[in-house]
N, C-alpha and C positions, 0 to 999 in steps of 0.2 A: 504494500500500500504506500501513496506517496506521502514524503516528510518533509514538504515544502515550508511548512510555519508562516504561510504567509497566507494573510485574510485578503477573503475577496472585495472588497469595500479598498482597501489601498490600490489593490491591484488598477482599478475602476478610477480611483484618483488620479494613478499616474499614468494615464489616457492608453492603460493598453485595450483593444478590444476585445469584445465577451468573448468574442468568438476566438480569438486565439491566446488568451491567457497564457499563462507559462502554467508547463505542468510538466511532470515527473517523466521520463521514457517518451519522449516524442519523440519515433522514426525519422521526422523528415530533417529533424535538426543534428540526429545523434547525442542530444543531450541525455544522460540517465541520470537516479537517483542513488548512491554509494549506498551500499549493504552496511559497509564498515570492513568488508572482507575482499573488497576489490569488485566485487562483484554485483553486473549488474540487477537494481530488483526489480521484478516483474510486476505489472501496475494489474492488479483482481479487483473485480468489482465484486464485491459479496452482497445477497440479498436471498429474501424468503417469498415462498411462493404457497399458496394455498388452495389453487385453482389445478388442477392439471389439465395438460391438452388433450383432444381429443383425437386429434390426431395432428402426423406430421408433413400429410400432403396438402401442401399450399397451393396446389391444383384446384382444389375441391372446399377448402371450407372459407365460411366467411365469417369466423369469429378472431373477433380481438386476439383472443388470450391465445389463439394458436396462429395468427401472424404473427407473436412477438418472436416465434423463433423463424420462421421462414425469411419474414423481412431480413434477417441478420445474415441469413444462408444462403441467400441467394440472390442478385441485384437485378436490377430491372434496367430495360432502356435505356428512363431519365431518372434522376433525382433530382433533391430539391438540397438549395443552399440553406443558412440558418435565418434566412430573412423570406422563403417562402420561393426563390424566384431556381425556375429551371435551368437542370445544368447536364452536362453529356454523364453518361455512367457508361452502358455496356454499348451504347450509342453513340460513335465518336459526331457526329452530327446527322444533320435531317433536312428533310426539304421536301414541301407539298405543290400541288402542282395550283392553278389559279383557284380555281373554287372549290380545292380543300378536300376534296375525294379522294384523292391516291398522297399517301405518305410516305416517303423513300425515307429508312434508315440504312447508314453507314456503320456498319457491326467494328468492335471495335477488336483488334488482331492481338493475337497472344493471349489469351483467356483462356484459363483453363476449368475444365470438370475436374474437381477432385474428390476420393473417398475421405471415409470418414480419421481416416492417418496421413488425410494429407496428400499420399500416393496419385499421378496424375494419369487420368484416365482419358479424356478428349479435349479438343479443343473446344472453344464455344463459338458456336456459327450460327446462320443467319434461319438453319433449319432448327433449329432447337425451338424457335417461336413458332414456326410451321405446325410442330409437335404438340407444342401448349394448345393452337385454336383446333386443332382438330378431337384432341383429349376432351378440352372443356365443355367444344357445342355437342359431343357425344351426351344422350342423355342417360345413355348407361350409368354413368360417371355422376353423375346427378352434384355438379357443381354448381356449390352456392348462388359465388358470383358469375356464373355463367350470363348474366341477362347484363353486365356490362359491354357486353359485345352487340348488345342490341338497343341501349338506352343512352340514346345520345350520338354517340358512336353511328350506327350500324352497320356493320361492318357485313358488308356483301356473302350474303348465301350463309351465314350464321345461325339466323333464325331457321333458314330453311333447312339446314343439315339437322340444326338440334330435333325440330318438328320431325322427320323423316326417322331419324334417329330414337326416337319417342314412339314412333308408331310401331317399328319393327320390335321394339322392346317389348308394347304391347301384343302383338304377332308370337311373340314368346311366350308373353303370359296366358296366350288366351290360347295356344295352341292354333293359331288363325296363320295360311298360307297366303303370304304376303301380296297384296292386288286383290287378292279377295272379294269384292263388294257384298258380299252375304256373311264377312266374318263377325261374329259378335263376342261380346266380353258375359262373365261370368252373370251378369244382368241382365242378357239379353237383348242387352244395346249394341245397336250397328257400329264396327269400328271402322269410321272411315278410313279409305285408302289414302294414302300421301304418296304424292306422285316421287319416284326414286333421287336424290340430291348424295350425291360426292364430295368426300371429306373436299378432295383437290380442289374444288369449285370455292371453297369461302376462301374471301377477302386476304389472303394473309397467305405472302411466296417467297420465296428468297431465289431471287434471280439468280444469284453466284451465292459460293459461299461466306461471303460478308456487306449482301446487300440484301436488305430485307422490305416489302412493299407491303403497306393494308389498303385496299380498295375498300371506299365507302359507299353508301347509297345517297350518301345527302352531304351536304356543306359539313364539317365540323372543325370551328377553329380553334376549339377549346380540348382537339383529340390527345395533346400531348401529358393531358394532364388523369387521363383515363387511365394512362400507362402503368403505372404507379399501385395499381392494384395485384393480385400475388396470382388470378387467372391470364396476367401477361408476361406473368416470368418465366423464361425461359427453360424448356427441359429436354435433358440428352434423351432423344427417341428410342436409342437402341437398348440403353438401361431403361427406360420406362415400358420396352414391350419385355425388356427379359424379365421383371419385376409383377409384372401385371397388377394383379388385384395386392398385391402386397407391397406396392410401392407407399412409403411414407409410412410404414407400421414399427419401423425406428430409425436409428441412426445408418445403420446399414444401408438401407433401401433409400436410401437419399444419395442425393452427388449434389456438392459442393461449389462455388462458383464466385460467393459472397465475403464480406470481410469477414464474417468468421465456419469456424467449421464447428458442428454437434459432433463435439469429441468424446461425450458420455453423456449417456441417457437410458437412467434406470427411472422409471416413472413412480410417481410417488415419495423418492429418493432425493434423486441429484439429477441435474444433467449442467452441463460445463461448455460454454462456446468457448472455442479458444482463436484465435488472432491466426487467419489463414497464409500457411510462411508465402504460397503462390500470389497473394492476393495482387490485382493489376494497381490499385492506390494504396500500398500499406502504409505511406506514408502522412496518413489521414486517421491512421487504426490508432486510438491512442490506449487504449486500455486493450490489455496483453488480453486479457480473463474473464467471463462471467460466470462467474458460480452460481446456481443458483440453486437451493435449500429447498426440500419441503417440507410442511408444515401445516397443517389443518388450520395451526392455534395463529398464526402468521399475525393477525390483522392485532394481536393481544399480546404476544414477547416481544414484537420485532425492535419497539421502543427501548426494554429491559437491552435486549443484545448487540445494538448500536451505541446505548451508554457501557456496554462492559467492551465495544471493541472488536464483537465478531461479527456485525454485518455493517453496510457502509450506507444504509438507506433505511427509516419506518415514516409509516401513513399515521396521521396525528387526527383523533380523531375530534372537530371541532368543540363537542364538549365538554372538553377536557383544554380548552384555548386557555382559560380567563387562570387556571391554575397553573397551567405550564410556562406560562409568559410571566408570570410572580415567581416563575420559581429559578435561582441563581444558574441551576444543573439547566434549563431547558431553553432561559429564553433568548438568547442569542444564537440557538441552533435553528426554530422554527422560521419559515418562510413559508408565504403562499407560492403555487407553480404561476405556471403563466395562462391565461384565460383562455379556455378550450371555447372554440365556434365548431368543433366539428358538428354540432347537433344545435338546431335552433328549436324554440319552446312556444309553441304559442295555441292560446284556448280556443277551442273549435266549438261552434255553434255546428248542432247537429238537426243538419234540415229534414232528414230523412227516421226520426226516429220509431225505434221497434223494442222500446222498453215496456214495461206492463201494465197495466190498464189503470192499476193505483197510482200512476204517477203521471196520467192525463195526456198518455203521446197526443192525440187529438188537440187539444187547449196549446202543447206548447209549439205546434206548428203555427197555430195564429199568431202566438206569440213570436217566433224567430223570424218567421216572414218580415216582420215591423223592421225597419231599418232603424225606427227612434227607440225600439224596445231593447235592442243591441248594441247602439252608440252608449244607451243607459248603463249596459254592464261595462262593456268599452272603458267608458271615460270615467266609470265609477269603480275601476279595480287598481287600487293602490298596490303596485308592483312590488315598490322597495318592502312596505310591511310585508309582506307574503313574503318574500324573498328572505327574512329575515330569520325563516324556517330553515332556511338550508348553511346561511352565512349570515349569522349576527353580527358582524365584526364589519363587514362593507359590501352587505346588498346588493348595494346599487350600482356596485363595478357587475352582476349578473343578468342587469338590466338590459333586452335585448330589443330597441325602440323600431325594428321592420321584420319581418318573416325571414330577409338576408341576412343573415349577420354583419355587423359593420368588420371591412378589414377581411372578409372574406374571397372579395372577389374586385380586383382594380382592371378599369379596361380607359385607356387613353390616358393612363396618368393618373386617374379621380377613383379614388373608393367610389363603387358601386352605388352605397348607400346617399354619399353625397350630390348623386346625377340628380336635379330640380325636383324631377316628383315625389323623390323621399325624402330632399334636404329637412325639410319641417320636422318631419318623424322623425329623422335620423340623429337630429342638434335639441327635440323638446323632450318633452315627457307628457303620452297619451292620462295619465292622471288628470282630471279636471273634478272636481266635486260639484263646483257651480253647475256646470256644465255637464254632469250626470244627472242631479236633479229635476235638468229644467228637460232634458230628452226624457225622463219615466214620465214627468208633467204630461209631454207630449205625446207619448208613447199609450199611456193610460187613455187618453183620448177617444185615440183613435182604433186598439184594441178595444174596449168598452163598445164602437159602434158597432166592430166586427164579429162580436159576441165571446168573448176571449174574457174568462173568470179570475177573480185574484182571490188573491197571491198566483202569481203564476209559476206552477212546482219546478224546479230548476236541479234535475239530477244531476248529480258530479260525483263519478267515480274512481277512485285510486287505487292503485297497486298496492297492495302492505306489504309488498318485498323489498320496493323504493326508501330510502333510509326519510323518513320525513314530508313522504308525500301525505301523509294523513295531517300533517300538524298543516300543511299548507292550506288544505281543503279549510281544516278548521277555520283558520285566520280569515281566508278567502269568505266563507260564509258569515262572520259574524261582522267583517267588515264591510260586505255589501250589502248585507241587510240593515244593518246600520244608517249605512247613506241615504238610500233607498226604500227603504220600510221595510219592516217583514209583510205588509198589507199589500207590498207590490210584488216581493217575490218572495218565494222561499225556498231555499238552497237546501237539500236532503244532499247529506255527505255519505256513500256509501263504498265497502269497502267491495274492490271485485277482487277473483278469481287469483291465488295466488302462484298456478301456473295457466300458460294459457290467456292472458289478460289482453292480449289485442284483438286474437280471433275473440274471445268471448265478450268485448263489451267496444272496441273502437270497432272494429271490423262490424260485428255485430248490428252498433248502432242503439248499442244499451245505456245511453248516456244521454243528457239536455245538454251540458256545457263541461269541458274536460281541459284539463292540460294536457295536449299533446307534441309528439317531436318531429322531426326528420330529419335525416344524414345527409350532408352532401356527397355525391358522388365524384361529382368533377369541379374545376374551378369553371364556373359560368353559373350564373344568376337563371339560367333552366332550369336547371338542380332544383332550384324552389318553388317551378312553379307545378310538378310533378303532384302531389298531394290534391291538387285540388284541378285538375281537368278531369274529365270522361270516366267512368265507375271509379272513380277517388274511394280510397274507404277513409276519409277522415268526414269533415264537414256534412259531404252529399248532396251541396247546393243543387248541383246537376238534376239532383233527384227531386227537386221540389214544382210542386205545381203552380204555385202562386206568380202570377204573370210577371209582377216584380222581379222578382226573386231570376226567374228563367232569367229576363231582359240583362242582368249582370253578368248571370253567368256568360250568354251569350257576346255579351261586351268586351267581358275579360276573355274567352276565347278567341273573338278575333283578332284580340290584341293581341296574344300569346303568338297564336297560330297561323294569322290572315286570313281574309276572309275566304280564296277557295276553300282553304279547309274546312271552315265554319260553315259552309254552303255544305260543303259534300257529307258533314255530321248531318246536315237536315235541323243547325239550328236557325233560329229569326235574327237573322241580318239582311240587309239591304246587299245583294246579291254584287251592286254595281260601285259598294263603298272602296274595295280594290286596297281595301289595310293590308300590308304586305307578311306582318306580321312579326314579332322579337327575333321567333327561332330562323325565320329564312334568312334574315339579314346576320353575314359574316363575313362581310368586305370590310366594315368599316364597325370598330369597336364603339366609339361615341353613338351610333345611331343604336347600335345595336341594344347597348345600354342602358340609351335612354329611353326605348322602346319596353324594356324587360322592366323599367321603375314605372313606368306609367300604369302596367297591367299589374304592377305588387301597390302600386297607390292602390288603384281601385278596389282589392281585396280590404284595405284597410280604411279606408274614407267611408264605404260601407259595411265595418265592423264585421266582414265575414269569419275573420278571425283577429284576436287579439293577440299584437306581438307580447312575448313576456318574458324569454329569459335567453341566456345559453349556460353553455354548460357546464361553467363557471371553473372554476379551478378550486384545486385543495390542499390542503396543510399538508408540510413534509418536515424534516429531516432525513437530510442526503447531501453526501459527497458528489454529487454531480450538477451538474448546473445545465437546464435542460434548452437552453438557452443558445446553448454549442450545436444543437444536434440538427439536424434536418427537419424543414417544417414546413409545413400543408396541410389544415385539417380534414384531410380526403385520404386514401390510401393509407399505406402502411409506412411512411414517412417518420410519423412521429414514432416507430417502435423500434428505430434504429440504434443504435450505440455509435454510429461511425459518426465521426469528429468530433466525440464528446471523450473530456478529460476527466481524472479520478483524481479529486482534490483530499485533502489531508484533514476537512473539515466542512462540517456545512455554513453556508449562510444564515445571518438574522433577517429579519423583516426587513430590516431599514436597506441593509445590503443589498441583498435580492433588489427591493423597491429601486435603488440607485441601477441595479445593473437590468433592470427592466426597462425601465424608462428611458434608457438609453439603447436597449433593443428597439423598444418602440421608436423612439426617432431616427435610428439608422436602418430599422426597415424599408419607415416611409420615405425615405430619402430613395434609397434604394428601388421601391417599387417604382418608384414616381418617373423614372428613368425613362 
């Protein structure tokens, strides 16, 4: 471990950057850290783990907790620098053609596969991704993020291999001779034929062996940031057919490519990345080691065993701040991370509801259709108190004022959020109380003509697996009824389903009013409007009959989409309006931009849904400063170790704060480019 003795808060004074701090065993300089024996020490990251993976094919799954190894094992395309902005990895450059269909990568030479000792086994070429699109759109393989090759992207003959691939599966299951037209499934239903499609046919070729092409079906200027996902990383074909179904079942059946190698992996034990001697940038590897520990109890010693010395990281649990921060032993070690947007938060009115008969679905459709019944909850749900459920301490840094996240997504120069039609949202705060009052005044009005009863019952459902989503509901209820009367509404806090909770109650449509999320996929302000077009299972406006209510939706799809599209759905638009639409425009970033703020205004000017939070960040103690490492809340970027250093100590609050703020300004600097 390194024995630097020097605090990060100096370091930060005497203007070196976060990002390249001085640290113990840096490759690219040859500096080490003296044993006392001559000998150089080797920089280990120690930590505990209480989750285990479920598996180790990063082909196929789409969870967190089992990127965190894959991201490390094996590199992608492109990656991201520590301020967000893309940079060459296994891609020594690229080049699209004018409207953004066909994307040349330049593969980058001398790369190698290696096992699990290192030992080198192939080279890395332009077919090893050939390999990946043809593995993932197989629906045998039933991978997760398989639908990134179709969303956004779409990358030619994808869908339709996976579809084909899907059918013949079913042809297996059902014992049906493929072409069929009379074959049926186990219920007697017709299994359609799917006309015959070829791996070879999708989007993705490698003309030589270091040029690699993906053919699209549609403009996509934001394709490079898709990349990043672990269904576009690279995999040697010829081990992944000797392999077959037991690719990824441990460290064996993997090959190697990334900055570090899974040099042991005993599950529920230990498993140990170690620092790949091949690696093409090891001069960026700054930590030799990760160890990592298992533990059930993890989230309850980890604290104990970082003050005795044997691990170099624990998660601080907020209720326990006010005593740690008194206490001599703790409080110049805790810091907050840095503010996660991968997931935006915001409360869905449920136009379409199918909750049970005691809780009035009929009344609160009158009720949601009302734009002033809405603007009511809208401008009358005090964010920061709510908020104050998850992060007593500063709120209102979770505070999420558009459906985008600010800092998510910069096109021409300007955060996203700042293009005109969100500037107001994006710089105020939708809190008004005057201004909630006088809209239920109004709202009551004019529900009252429409025959719409009060209190109007307002279900809101939580997860209680969620650490504190129950305390939120609480807050949430006793402060809108508050403002608002409980004579106007009343909020029933209920708890749902504690596996299971989206299909049984957001999917479902078992809710009046909910916090809900979504992940971004790629960098582009699309990503957000996904949620709410054509059988959305959030909101369901689509779904509602009230002429109103249609006319928006209709609005904000032609805004999304253009009006062809809008025509060819069969919604009410003037045929001859000739809106071109957000997603077709990818010539020009500023139009494109300001096209995608104008259709997220209209979501929000009409309270279809209320921004509320993201996803805020959390307490630590840790030797790492996470501030070094690769960043884009999309992908598998943030689960990387590469160009992050192993300091000798953690940061305090005030620390961290100084070396944040000064990320933040050299981001924007940086993006603004």
């Amino acid at each position: 471990m390194c024995k630097s003795n020097k605090r990060w808060l100096a370091l930060l004074l005497a203007g070196v950057m976060a990002a390249g701090m001085t640290a113990c065993g840096s490759p690219d300089t040859g500096e080490t850290t003296g044993s006392g024996s001559g000998e150089a020490e080797r920089s280990v990251y120690r930590t505990l783990y209480a989750s285990e993976v479920t598996t180790l094919n990063y082909l196929t799954t789409g969870l967190t907790n089992n990127w965190s190894i894959g991201a490390n094992v094996v590199d992608s395309l492109v990656e991201y620098d520590c301020y967000g902005n893309l940079i060459p990895s296994l891609a020594e450059s690229w080049e699209s053609n004018d409207d953004m269909t066909e994307w040349t990568f330049h593969i980058r030479k001398g790369v190698k596969w290696v096992d699990k000792d290192g030992k080198e086994v192939a080279d890395v070429t332009a077919h090893d991704w050939v390999s990946t699109a043809q593995y993932v759109n197989d629906a045998r393989h039933d991978s997760d993020n398989q639908y990134m090759y179709e969303t956004g992207s779409v990358i030619t003959n994808a869908h339709e291999y996976y579809e084909y691939t899907a059918y013949l599966l079913d042809c297996e299951t059902y014992g049906i001779t493929p072409g069929d037209p009379e074959g049926k499934d186990d219920e007697g239903n017709v299994v359609e034929p799917v006309a015959e499609v070829s791996a070879d046919s999708i989007g993705v070729k490698a003309t030589d062996d270091y040029t690699l092409v993906f053919t699209l079906d549609q403009p996509c200027p934001f394709f490079l940031s898709v990349l990043s996902y672990t269904t576009f990383m690279p995999v040697y074909g010829p081990f992944l057919e000797e392999k077959g179904d037991g690719f990824g079942l441990d460290n064996d059946s993997l090959l190697y490519c990334g900055a570090y190698i899974l040099s042991s992996f005993e599950p529920q034990q230990e498993r140990v990345l170690t620092k790949n001697p091949t690696y093409w940038d090891a001069g960026n590897v700054f930590i030799d080691e990760i160890r990592e520990t298992y533990n059930a109890e993890a989230s309850s010693i980890s604290l104990q065993m970082y003050m005795d010395g044997e691990v170099d990281g624990a998660g601080i649990d907020t209720n326990l701040l006010d005593s740690m921060l008194a206490d001599e032993k703790y409080k110049d070690l805790i810091h907050s991370g840095r503010n996660d947007i991968s997931y935006s938060y915001f409360y869905s009115f449920n136009f379409d509801p199918q909750f049970d008969a005691e809780y009035e679905p009929e009344n609160w459709k009158i009720a949601v259709n009302n734009v002033n019944f809405r603007k009511a909850l809208a401008a009358g749900l005090d964010r920061v108190r709510a908020l104050a459920a998850y992060d007593p301490y500063n709120p209102e840094l979770l505070v999420g004022n558009t459906v985008t996240p600010a800092t998510f997504a910069v096109g021409a120069g300007l955060d996203y959020t700042q293009y005109p039609a969100l500037k107001a949202y994006s710089d105020g705060d939708s809190f008004d109380a005057d201004a909630a009052v006088a809209y239920a005044k109004q709202a009551r009005t004019e529900l009252e003509a429409a025959g719409c009863k009060f209190p109007v019952k307002v279900l809101t459902v939580y997860n209680p697996t969620t650490s504190n989503w129950d305390s939120e509901c609480q807050i949430v209820e006793q402060q809108l009824e508050g403002l608002l009367g409980s004579d106007f509404i009343d909020i029933i806090v209920q708890a749902g389903p504690e596996t299971g909770f989206l299909a049984a109650v957001r999917r479902a449509g078992k809710y009046a009013f909910m916090n809900t999320n979504w992940g971004a996929d790629y960098a582009d302000p699309q990503t957000y409007t996904e949620p709410f077009g054509l059988d959305n299972s959030y909101g369901k406006w689509d779904k509602s009959e009230d002429p109103a209510t249609k006319a928006l939706f209709a609005q904000w799809y032609e805004l999304v989409y253009g009006t062809d599209a809008a025509v060819k759905e069969g919604l009410a638009v003037d045929p001859n309006n000739g809106v071109v639409g957000a997603s077709k425009i990818y010539d020009d970033d500023a139009a494109r931009y300001t096209a995608f703020a104008e259709a997220e205004a209209l979501l929000i000017d009409n309270a279809i849904v209320v921004p509320y939070k993201i996803s805020g960040s959390s307490y630590t103690i840790s030797n790492l400063n996470p501030l070094e490492g690769e960043y884009a809340p999309y992908g598998v970027a943030l689960q990387r170790y590469k160009y992050q250093h192993l300091y000798d100590t953690s940061m305090s609050m005030d620390e961290f704060n100084a070396v944040y703020e000064k990320w933040e300004t050299d981001r924007a600097a940086a993006l603004a480019k």
